[in-house]
ZAZA-485055 format. One record per residue (C-alpha): residue number from 1; x negated, y, z; chain. Coordinates in steps of 0.05 Angstrom, whole numbers, padded with zeros to 5 digits, m for minus. Layout:
N
num|X|Y|Z|chaine
NUM|X|Y|Z|A
...
This chain:
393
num|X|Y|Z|chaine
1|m01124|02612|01340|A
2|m01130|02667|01394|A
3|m01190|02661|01444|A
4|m01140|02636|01490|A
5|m01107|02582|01455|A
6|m01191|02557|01441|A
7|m01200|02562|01515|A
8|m01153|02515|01521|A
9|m01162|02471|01460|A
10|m01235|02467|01481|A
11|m01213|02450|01552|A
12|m01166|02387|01523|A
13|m01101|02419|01546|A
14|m01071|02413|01473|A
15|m01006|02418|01503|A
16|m01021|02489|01527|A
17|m01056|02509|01462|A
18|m00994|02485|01415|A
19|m00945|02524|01462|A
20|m00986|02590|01463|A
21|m01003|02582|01378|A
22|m00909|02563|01368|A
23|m00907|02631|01407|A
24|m00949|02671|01369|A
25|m00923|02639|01307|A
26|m00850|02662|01326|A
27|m00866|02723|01338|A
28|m00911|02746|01271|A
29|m00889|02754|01204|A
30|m00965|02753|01171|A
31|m00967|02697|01122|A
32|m01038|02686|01139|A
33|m01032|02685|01200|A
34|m00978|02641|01204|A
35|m01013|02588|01153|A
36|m01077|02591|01199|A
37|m01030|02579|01265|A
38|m01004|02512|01230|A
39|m01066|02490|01210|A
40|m01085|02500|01288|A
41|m01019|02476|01308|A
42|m01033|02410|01267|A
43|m01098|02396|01305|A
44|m01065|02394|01377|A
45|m01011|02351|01339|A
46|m01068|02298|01332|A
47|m01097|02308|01394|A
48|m01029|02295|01423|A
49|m01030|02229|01384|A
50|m00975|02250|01337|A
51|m01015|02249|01270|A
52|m00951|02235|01232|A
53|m00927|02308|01251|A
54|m00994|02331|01238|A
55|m00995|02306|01169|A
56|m00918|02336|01150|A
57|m00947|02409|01180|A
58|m01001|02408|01141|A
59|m00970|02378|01080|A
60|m00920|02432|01081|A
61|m00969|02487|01067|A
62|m00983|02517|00998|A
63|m01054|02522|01006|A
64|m01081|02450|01031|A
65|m01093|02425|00969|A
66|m01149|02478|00948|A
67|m01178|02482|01016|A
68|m01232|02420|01021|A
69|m01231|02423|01099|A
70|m01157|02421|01109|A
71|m01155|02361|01058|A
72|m01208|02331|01107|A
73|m01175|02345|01161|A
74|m01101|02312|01123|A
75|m01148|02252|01109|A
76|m01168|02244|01192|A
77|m01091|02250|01205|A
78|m01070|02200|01154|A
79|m01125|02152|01163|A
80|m01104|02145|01243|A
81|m01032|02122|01223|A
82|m01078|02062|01188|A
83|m01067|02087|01122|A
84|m01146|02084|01114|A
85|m01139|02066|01032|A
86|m01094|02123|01026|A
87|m01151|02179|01070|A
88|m01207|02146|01029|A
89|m01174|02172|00956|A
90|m01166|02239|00982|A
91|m01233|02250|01012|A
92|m01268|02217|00941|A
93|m01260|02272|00905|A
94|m01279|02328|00948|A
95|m01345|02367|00939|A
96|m01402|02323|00973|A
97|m01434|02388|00998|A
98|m01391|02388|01052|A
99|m01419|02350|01122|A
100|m01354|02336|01142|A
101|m01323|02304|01075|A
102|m01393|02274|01070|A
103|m01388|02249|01146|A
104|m01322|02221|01146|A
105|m01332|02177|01075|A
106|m01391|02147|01105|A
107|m01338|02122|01164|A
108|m01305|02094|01106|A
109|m01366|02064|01068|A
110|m01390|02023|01133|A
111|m01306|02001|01138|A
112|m01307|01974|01071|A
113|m01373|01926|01087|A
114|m01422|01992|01059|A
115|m01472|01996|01122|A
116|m01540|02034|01095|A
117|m01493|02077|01049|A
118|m01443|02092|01106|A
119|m01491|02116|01150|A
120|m01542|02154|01110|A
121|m01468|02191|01097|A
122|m01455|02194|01177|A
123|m01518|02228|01188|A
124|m01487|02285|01155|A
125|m01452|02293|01221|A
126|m01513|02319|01252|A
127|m01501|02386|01216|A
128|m01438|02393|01249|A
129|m01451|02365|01324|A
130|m01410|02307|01310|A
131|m01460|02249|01309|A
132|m01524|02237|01343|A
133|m01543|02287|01394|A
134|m01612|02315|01355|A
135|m01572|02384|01374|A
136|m01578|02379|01446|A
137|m01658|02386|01435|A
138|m01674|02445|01404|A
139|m01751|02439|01414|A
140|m01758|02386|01375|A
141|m01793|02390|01314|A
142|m01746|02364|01259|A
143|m01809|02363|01211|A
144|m01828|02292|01253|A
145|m01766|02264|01241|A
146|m01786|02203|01187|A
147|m01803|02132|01174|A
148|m01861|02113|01227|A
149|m01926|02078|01200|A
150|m01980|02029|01238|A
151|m02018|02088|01268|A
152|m01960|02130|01288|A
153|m01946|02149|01366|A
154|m01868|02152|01361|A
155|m01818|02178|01404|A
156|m01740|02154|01395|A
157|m01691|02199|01427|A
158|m01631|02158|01451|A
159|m01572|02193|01419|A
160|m01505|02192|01431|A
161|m01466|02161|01499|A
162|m01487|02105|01541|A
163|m01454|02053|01494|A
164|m01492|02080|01440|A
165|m01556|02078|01474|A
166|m01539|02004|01481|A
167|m01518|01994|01412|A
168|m01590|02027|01378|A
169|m01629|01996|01435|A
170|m01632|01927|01385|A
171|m01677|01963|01342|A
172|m01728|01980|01390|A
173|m01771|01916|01381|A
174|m01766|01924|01310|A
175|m01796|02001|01311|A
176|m01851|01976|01360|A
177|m01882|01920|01306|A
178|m01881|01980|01255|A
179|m01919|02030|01307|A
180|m01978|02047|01346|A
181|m01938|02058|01407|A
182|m01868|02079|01425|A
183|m01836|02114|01482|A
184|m01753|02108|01484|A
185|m01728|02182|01514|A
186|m01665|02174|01539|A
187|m01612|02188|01594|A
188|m01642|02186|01662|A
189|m01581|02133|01684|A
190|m01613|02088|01626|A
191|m01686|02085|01638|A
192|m01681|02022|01697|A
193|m01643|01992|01643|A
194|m01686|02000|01583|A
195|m01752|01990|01628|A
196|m01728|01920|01648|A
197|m01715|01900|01574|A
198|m01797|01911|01560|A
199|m01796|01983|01536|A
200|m01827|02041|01551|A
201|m01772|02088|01571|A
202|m01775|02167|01594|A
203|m01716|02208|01614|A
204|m01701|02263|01562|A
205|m01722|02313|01595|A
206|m01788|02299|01582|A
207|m01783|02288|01509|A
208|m01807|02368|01505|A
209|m01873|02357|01538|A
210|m01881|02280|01500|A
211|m01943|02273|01454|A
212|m01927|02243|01395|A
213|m01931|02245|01320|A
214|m01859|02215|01295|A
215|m01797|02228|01318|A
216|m01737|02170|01308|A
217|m01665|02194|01333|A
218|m01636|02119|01347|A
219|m01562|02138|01307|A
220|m01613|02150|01249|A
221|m01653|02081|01253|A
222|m01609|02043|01206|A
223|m01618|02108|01141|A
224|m01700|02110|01176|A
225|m01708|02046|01167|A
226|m01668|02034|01104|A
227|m01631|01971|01139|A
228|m01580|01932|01093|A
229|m01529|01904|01166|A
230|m01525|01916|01237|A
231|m01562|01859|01256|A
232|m01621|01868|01194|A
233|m01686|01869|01240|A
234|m01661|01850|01300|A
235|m01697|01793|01332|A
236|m01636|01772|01384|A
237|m01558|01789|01383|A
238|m01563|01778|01459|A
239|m01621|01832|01460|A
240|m01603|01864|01533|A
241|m01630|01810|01576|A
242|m01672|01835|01651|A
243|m01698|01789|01705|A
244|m01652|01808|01758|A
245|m01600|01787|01793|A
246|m01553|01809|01858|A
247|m01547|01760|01909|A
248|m01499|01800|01949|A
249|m01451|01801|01890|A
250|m01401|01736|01909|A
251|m01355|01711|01854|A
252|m01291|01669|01862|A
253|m01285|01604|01829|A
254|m01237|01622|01777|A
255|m01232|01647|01719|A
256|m01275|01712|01733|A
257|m01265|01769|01686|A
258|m01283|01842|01687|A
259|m01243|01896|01662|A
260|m01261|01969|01641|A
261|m01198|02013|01628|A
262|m01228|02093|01622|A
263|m01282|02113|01576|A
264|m01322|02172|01578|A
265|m01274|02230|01592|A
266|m01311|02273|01540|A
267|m01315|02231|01485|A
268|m01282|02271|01429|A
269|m01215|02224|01412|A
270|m01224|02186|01482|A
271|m01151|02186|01491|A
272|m01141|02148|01422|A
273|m01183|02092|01458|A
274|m01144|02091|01519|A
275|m01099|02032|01536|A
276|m01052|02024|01594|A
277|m01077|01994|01655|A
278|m01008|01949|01651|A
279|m01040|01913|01591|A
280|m01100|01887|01635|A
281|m01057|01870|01698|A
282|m01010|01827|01654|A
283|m01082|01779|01662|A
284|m01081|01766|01739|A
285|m01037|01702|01729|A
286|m01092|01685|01687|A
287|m01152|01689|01735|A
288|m01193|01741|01789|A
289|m01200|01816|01759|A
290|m01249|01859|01777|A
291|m01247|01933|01763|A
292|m01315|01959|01736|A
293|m01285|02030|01743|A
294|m01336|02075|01768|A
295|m01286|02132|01795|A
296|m01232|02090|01831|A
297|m01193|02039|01819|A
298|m01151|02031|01752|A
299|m01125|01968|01756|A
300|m01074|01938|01811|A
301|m01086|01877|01839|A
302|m01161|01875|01818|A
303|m01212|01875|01860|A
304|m01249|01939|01848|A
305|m01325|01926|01849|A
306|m01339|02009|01817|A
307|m01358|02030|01883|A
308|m01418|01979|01887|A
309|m01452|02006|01818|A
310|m01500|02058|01825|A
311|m01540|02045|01760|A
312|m01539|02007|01696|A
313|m01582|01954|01735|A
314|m01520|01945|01777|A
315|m01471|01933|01735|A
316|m01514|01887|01685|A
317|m01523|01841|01752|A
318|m01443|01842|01758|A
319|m01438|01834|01681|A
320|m01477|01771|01693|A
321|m01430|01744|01736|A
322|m01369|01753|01695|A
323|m01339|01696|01644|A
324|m01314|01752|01609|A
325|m01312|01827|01600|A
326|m01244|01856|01578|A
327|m01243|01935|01555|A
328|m01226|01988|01515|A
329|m01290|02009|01470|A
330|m01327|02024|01529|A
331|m01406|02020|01541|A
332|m01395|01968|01589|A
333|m01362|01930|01534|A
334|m01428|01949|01484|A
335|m01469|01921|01543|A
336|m01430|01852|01552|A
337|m01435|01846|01481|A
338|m01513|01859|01487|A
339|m01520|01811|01539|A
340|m01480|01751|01502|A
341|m01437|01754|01557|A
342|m01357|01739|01524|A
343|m01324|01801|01515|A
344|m01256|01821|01487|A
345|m01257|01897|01465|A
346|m01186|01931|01450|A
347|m01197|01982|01399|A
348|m01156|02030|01368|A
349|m01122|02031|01302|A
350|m01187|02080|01281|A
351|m01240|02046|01310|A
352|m01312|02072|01339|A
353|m01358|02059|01265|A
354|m01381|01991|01304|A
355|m01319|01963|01298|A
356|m01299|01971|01225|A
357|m01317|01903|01204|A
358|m01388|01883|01197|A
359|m01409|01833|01250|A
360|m01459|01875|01300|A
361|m01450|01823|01357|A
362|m01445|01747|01355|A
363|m01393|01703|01364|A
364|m01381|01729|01442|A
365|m01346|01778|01419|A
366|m01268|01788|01397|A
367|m01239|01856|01375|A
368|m01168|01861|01386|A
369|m01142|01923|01331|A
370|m01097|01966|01357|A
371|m01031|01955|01300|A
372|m00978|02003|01323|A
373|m01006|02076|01338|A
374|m00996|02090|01409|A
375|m00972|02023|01430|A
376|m01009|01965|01457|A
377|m00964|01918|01466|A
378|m00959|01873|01405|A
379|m01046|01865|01430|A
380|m01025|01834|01503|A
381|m00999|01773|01477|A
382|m01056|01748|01435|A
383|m01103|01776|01498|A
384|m01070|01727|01548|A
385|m01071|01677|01497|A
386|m01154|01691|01479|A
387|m01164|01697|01550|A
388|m01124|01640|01579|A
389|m01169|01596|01533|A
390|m01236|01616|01565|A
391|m01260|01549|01600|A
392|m01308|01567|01669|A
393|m01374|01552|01646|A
């Protein structure tokens, strides 16, 4: 891949990238460099949401089946047409010194029900920047980094997004029985938040200058720990609960439901977790939308409540409010779901690791599976049918 064509990978025009790399394939006659283009050529192919042309590029060349990455990277491109059986045999037998063959089995341990050996095979991810976010702090001594005991001052660094602050948050009360103390460093947009559920929370920035003698990053709590299910030492599935409220925040006296179309923008496969703002509109026969989208609004004929929310605090108050939340895999979803508040999440045929089976919520929440790549529409029907069922408390 020239520098170029990584520019613009990097920068998410894949489109660009695969036009510049067909070029450049055209116009040299160096087998090499020709296999290497494909390979490249594949990965924008994904990115574009066509793994199925992907997988006949890469299947096409001589060398993928001696190259453990490429079969890794045949395994990602199968497993997102669903064929997830099919991904799983082909990653088995590749060399477990790998991170990323190691990484992407464990996605596949935790999918078939295997939860303490699917993650201590995600943290493998670390090594390669894609799980956790250890990597974006340096100064941390990685020598701290164990199972905390009674006398232990312990700082947990908040990995990931928002939504996966949320998600790791549940084990907080569990690490503060088995400490002396415990400070939560995490985004500065999360400390109001975390504060207001009882704990002692720091933004990140001070995590250098923090005094402490054990270091937990939260993606890592479940291998730390040595937990058996997502809900193994958690006291409460509805474990994001503050004492606040907004009394300037009005509701109708329908059926009140907030939706959440856009993710994070710079979440690595965000646009495999996108779904069509048409799908959330076909609800407004169904009762009053509002638009929790932060940017503008997303959804037509919603009321769009994104330019009241100024913090986390904000939008739990409107959360509150809501019968039910309705999103893609979102944090606002991971915080309705926190909150016992009903949610519906819409997730992709490859789903984020907290949707492939085991039960990390209760009973509020219903995950509607993607069952056509790139299509949503065989979800909307059973959506208006879950929805239209909610009865106003």
């Amino acid at each position: 891949m020239s520098d170029l064509a990584k520019d613009l990978f990097d920068r998410k025009d894949y489109m660009g990238s695969l036009e510049l790399m067909t070029k450049h394939h055209a116009s040299t006659s160096d087998r090499q460099v020709r296999h290497a283009l494909k390979l490249n050529m594949a990965k924008c192919f994904y990115q574009l949401r066509r793994p199925d042309l992907a997988e006949g590029l890469v299947k096409k060349l001589d060398l993928g089946a001696s190259d453990p990455l490429v079969q890794v990277d045949l395994a990602l491109y199968v497993n997102s047409q669903g064929r997830h059986e099919e991904a799983f045999k082909r990653l088995e037998p590749l060399p477990l010194d790998i991170p990323a063959v190691r990484f992407n089995l464990g996605w596949h341990l935790l999918h078939q029900g295997q939860f303490l050996e699917g993650f201590d095979l995600m943290n493998s991810g670390r090594e390669i920047n894609v799980f956790g976010s250890l990597h974006f702090h340096p100064t941390l001594d990685r020598r701290k980094v164990r199972r905390p005991t009674k006398s232990d001052r312990v700082a947990v660094v908040m990995e990931g997004g928002h939504g996966d602050c949320m998600i790791f948050a549940r084990w907080l009360p569990l690490l503060e029985r088995e400490c002396a103390s415990l400070v939560a460093y995490c985004p500065k947009s999360m400390v109001d938040l975390l504060r207001g559920m009882g704990h002692d929370a720091r933004p990140e920035s001070q995590l250098s200058s923090g005094d402490f003698d054990v270091a937990v990053p939260s993606m890592g709590i479940p291998s730390i720990m040595r937990l058996r299910s997502p809900v193994e030492g958690v006291d409460r599935l509805d474990y994001i609960q503050i004492n606040i409220e907004d009394p300037t925040f009005q509701v109708g006296n329908r059926l009140n439901v907030g939706v959440k179309v856009l993710g994070n923008p710079e979440f690595e496969h965000e646009q495999f977790r996108q779904v069509p703002a048409e799908v959330f509109e076909s609800l407004l026969s169904l009762g009053d939308l509002y638009d929790f989208q932060l940017e503008s609004q997303v959804v037509r004929g919603a009321r769009w409540i994104g330019n009241r929310i100024n913090s986390w605090v904000d939008t739990y108050c409107m959360v509150r409010r809501m019968d039910m939340i309705v999103s893609s895999c979102t944090s606002v979803a991971h915080l309705a779901a926190g909150m016992g508040v009903r949610v519906a999440v819409l997730t992709p045929m490859v789903p984020y690791f907290v949707w492939c089976g085991l039960p990390w919520y209760g009973d509020n929440v219903l995950e509607l599976r993607q069952r056509t790549d790139g299509t949503w529409g065989d979800v909307v029907e059973e959506l208006r049918n879950r929805v239209g069922r909610c009865q106003v408390p």
